[in-house]
C-alpha positions as CSV (number, residue, x, y, z in Angstrom):
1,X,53.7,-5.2,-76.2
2,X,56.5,-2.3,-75.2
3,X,56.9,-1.7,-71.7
4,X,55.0,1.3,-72.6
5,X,52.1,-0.5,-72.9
6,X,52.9,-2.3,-69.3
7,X,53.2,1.0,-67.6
8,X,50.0,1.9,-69.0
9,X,48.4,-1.0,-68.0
10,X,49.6,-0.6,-64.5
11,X,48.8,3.0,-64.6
12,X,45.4,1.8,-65.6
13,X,45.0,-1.0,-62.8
14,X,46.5,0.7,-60.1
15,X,44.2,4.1,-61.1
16,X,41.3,1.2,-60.3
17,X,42.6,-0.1,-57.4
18,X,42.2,4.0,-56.3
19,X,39.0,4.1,-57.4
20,X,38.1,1.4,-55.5
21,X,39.8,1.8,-52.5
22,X,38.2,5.2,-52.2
23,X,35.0,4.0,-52.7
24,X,35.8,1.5,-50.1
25,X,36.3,4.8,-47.9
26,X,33.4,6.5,-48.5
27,X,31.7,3.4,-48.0
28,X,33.5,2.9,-44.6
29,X,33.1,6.4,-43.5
30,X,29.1,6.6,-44.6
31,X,28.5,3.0,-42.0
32,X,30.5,5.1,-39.7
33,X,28.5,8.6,-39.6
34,X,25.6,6.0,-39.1
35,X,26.5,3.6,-36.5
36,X,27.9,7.1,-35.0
37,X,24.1,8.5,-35.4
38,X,22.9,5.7,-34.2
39,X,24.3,5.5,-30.9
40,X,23.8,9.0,-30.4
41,X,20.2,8.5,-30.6
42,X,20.2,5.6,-28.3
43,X,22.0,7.1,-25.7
44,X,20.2,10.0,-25.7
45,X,17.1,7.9,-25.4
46,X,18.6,5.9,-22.4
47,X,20.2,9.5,-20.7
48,X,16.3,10.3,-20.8
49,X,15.4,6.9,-19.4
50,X,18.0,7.5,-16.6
51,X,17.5,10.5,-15.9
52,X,13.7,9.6,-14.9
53,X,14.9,6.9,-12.5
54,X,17.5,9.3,-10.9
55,X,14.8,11.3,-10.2
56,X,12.9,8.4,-8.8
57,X,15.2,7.6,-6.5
58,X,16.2,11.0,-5.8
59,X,12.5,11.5,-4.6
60,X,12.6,7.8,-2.8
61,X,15.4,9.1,-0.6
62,X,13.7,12.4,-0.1
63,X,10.4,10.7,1.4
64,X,12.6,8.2,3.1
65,X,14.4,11.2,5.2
66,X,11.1,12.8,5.8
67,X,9.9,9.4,7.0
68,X,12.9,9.6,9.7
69,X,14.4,6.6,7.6
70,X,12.6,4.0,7.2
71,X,12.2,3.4,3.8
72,X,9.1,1.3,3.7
73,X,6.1,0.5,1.5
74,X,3.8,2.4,3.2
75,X,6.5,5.5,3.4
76,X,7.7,5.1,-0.3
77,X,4.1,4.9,-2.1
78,X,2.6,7.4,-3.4
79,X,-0.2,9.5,-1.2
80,X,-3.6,10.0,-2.4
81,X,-5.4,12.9,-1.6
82,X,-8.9,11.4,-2.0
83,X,-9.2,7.9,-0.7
84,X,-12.6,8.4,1.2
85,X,-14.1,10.0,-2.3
86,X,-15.9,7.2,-3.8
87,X,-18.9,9.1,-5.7
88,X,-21.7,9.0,-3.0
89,X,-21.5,12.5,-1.5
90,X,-23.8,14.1,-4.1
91,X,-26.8,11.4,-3.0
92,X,-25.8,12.0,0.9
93,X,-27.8,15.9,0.9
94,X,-31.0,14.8,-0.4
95,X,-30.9,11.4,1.6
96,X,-30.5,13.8,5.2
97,X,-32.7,15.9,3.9
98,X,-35.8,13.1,3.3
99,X,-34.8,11.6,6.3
100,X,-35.6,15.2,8.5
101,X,-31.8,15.6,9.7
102,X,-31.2,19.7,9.5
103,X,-28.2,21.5,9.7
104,X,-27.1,23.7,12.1
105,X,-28.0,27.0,10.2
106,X,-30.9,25.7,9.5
107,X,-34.3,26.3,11.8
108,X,-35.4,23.8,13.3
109,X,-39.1,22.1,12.0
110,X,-40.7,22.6,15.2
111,X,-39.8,23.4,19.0
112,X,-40.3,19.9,21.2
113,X,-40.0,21.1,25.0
114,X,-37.3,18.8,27.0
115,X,-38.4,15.4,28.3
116,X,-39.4,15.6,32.1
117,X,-36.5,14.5,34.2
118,X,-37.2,10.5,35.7
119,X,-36.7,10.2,39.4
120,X,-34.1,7.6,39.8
121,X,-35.1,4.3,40.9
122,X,-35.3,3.4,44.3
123,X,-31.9,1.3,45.8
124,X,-32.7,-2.1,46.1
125,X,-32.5,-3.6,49.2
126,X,-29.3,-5.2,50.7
127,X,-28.7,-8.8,50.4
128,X,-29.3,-11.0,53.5
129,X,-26.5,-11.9,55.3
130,X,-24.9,-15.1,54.3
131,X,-25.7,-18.2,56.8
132,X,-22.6,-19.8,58.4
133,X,-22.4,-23.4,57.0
134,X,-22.5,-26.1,60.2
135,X,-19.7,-28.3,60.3
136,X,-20.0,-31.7,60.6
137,X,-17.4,-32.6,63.6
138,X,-15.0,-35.7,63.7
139,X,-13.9,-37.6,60.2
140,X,-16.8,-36.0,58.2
141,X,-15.6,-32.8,58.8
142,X,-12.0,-33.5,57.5
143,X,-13.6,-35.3,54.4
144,X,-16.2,-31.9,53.8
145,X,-12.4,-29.8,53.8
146,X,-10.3,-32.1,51.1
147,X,-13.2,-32.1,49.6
148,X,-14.1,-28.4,49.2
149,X,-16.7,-26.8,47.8
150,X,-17.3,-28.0,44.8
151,X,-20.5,-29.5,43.9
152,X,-21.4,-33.2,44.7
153,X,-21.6,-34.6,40.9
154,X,-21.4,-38.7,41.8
155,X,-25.2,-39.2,41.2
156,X,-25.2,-37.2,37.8
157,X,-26.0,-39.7,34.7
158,X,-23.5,-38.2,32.2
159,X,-24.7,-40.1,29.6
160,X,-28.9,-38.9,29.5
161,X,-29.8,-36.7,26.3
């Protein structure tokens, strides 16, 4: 073997190790394109995401200043037009209408006169005129005053059903 034959033989190795490294490129450049791809895609999806919640809270602060600041529940929530609407309404003109209530464009069902007026009652008569209690003079009448007014309980059997 001539050092012809070497050279050729590293000609031939190091025209493989070419090879290879550029397929090593190609290979490094194709993971690249994709994991480039791949991001773009998720951070387009997340820019979307974001953007929604900017918006959120763009329109959070919006109803907080029209709420003169207070950012509460009952400020932040979202307002619904028909709360009161629960399905009932369309049963609600045939009910009135059995039960004889009219409205006001419509005649009445027949004329009643107006009740006749009731005298007022008669005043009743004034109370009597309270009697003045006698007092008892001496000790007794010191004993009536600690005393008071209240009501003489001593002979009341608390314990009768």
């Amino acid at each position: 073997m001539g050092s012809e034959d070497a050279l050729a033989a590293m000609k031939s190795k190091l025209a493989n190790l070419e090879s290879e490294n550029s397929a090593r490129m190609a290979l490094l450049d194709k993971r690249r394109e994709e994991a480039l791809a791949e991001a773009k895609e998720k951070f387009d999806k997340q820019s979307k995401i974001q953007g929604g919640v900017i918006v959120r809270l763009q329109e959070r602060n919006r109803k907080a200043k029209a709420a003169g600041g207070w950012a509460t529940e009952s400020t932040l929530s979202e307002k619904v037009e028909d709360d009161g609407d629960f399905g009932f309404e369309e049963d609600e003109t045939e009910n009135e209408r059995r039960a004889g209530y009219r409205t006001a464009e419509e005649p009445p069902i027949a004329y009643r006169p107006p009740a006749p007026s009731v005298p007022a009652p008669p005043q009743p008569p004034a109370p009597p005129a309270p009697v003045p209690e006698e007092r008892p003079a001496g000790r007794h009448r010191r004993a009536a005053a600690a005393r008071g007014d209240d009501d003489d309980f001593a002979d009341t059997d608390w314990l009768a059903t």
